[in-house]
N, C-alpha and C positions, 0 to 999 in steps of 0.2 A: 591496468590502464585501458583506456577506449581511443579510438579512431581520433585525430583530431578534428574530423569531417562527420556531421550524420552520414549514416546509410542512405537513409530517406526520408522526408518530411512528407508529413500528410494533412491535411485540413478535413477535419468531417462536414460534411455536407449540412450537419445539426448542430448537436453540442459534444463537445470533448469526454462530458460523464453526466451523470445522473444521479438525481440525490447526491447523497456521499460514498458511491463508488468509484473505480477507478479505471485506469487502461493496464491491460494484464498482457505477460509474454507466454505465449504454449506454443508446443512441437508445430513448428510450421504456421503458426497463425498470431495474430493481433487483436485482440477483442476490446473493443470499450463498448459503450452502449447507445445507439447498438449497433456497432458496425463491424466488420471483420477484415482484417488486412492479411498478407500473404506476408509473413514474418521476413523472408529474404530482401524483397524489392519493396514493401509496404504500397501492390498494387490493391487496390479498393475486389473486396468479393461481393462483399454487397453492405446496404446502407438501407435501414427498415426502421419505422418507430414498434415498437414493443412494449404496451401501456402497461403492463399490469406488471413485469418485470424491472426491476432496476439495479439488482444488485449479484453480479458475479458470483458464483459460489465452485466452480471449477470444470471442466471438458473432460468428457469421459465416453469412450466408444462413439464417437461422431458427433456429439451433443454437450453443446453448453449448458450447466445446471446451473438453475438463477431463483431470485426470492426478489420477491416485491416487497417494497416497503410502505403503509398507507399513515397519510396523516388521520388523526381524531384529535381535534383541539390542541392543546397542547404536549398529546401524546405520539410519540413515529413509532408505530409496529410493525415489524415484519412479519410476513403472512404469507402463505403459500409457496409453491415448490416449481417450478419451469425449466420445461425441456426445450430448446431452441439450437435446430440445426446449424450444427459450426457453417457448412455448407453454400446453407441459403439463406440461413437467417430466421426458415419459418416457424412458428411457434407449433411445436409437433404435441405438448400435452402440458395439462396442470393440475396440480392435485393441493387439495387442502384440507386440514384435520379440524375438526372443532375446537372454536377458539376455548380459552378459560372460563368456566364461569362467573362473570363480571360481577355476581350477586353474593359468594363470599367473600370472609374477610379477607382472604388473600388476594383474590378479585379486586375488590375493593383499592385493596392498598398498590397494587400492579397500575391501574388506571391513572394513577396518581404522577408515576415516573415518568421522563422525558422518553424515554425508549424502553418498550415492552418486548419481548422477544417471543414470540407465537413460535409457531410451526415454522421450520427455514429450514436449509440446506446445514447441515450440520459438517458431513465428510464424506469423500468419493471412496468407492472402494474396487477396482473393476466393472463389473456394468452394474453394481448397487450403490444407493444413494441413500445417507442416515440421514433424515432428518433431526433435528433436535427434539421433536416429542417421540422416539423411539422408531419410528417408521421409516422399513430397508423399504425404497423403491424401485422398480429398476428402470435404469435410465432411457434406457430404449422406450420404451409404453408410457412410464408414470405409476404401473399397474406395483398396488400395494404386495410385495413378496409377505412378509412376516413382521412384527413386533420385536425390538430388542430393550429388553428393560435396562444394558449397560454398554457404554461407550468405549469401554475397553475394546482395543486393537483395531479402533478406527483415528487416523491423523486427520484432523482438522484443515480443512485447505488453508486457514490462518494458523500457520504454524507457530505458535509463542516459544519455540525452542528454538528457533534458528539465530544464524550469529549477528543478520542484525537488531532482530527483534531483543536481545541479549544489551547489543551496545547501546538501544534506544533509552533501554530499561535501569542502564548505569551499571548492569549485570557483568562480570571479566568474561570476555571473551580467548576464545583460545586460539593464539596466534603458530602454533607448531613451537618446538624446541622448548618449549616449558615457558615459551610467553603470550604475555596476558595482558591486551587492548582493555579500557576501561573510559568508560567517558564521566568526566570530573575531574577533579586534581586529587595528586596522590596524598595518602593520608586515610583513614578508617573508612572503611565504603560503607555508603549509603545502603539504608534496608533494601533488602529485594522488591525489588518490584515500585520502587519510590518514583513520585511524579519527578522526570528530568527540572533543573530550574531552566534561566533565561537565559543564561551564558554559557556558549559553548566551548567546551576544552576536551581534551582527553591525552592520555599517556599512556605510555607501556613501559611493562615490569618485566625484566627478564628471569632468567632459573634461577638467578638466587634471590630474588625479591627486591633487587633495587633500579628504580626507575631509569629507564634509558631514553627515555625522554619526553617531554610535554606539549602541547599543543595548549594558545588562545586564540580563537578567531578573532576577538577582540582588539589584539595588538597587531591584527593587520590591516585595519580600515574599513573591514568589508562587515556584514551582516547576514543572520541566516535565521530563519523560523523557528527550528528549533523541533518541527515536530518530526514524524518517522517519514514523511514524504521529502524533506527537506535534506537526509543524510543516508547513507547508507554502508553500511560494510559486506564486501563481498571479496572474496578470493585473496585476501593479503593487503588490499584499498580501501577507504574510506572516500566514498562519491560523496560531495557536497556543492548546493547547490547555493549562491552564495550572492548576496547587491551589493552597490556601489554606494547605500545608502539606507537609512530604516526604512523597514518594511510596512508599518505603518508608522503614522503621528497622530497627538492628541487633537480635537477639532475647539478645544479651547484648553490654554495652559489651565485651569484652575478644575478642570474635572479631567483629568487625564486617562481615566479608563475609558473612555469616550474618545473614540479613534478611528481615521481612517487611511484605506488602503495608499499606500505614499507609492505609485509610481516608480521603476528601478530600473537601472540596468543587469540581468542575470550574468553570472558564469558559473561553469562548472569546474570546479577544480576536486585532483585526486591528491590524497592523500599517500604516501606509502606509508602503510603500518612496522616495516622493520626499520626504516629511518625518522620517520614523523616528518617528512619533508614533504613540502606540496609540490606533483611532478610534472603535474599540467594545469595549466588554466584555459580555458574553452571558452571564450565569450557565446552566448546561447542568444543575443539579442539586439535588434539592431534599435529597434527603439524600445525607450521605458513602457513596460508593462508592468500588471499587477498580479501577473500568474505565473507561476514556473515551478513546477515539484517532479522528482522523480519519482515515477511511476509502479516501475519493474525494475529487475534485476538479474541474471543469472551467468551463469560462464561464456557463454556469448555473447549477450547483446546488455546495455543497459537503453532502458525506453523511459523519456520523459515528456512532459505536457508544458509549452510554455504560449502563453497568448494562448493563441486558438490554433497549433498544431500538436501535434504528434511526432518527436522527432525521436529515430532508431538508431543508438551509436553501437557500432560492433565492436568488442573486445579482444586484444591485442595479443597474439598468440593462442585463444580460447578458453583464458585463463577466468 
């Protein structure tokens, strides 16, 4: 469970994120882009534009590692490696690898994709940093250590194994005592890895396999996105971030994929995963807005983005 109260609310002096990145929680600090907050009080460190950076890739020995993302037509690559003091903000280095050769056929056909994946931040490891074309840097310089032909024994700052990337995925998660959260209704589970549908539900199975109980958002009134910013499972809860109404509408009945943003009122309500009962509800907004996702997550704090703040709820025991 969380605070019934933020911590702290913040407004960026800019924008909330960049491109399609996000606001991140680390030891003592707040990052989105590109600003830094003091994680306890969410006092401002500093507020700086940062052109050539936009995408968080993880803090390591005093320094945020970040990767730019560039448009080309109908293509978004990420390109290049940034060193950016937790600190000050300043851009202290950047390094970038030779892109693909556009002129083969694999070339060729990479060009083609909505998002190409160049040179980026791969995985932190103490003060070295894997890019994804094989290249340790170290964080401090940028300066090239060595060449690694394999990714083995390095975690991805995007972790795909953790419990909520699991429950996003419709993957059993593991609740202690031999049970097992699951988002969908019970019955043969979906292949791994399968695109979540529209409707949100989930259940839990206990040690002997039979369900102890089910969850529909739908038979409460309310509505929710559906995607990984919108829920999350952490410590024994399930965060959902939830409206008083659809999140979008069609802008004419007769082409309905053609849609827009419908205006809402947010709350966030918790879930307990050993009962499936909702333990709180948190109104997050006083008037209809068209933004609100959580952010972050961890045993202390949950951080989310609604309108144009930054709000930091602390978690109830440190659970």
């Amino acid at each position: 469970m969380v605070t019934e109260q933020p911590a702290w609310r913040y407004k960026p002096l800019h924008s909330l994120t960049l491109g399609y990145d996000h606001v991140y929680l680390f030891p003592g600090h707040v990052v989105g882009q590109w600003y830094c907050l003091e994680r306890g009080s969410g006092k401002l460190l500093w507020d700086r534009p940062i052109a050539k950076a936009d995408w968080v890739g993880g803090v390591s020995e005093g320094v945020i590692i970040a990767t730019g993302t560039l448009e080309s037509g109908p293509t978004l690559r990420t390109s290049g490696v940034f060193g950016i003091s937790l600190e000050t903000g300043k851009l202290l280095w950047e390094s970038h690898d030779a892109k693909p050769d556009r002129r083969t056929l694999w070339g060729w056909i990479l060009s083609f994709l909505p998002i190409v994946y160049e040179d980026h931040v791969y995985a932190l490891r103490g003060h070295e940093c894997l890019t994804n074309c094989g290249r340790v840097l170290d964080v401090r310089t940028g300066r090239e250590l060595r060449r690694e032909s394999s990714k083995e024994g390095w975690t991805p700052f995007w972790d795909d194994a953790s419990p909520a990337r699991k429950l996003y995925r419709e993957d059993a998660v593991d609740c202690g005592g031999g049970q097992t959260l699951r988002r969908g209704t019970p019955g043969p589970p979906a292949p791994s890895g399968a695109a979540p549908g529209k409707a949100f539900q989930l259940f839990l199975k206990g040690s002997e396999g039979r369900v102890a109980w089910t969850f529909d958002l739908a038979l409460t009134g309310h509505f929710i996105d559906g995607n990984y910013y919108s829920f999350r499972y952490s410590g024994g809860f399930v965060y959902m971030v939830v409206a008083d109404r659809p999140l979008r509408l069609p802008k004419d009945p007769k082409k309905p994929l053609i849609v827009y943003e419908n205006p809402a009122h947010y709350f966030l309500w918790t879930l307990a995963a050993n009962t499936g009962e909702i333990v709180q509800k948190i109104p997050l907004t006083l008037e209809p807005t068209t933004r609100c996702r959580i952010e972050d997550v961890d045993e202390q704090s949950l951080l989310l983005t609604c309108a144009d703040s930054v709000l930091c709820f602390g978690r109830e025991g440190g659970r």
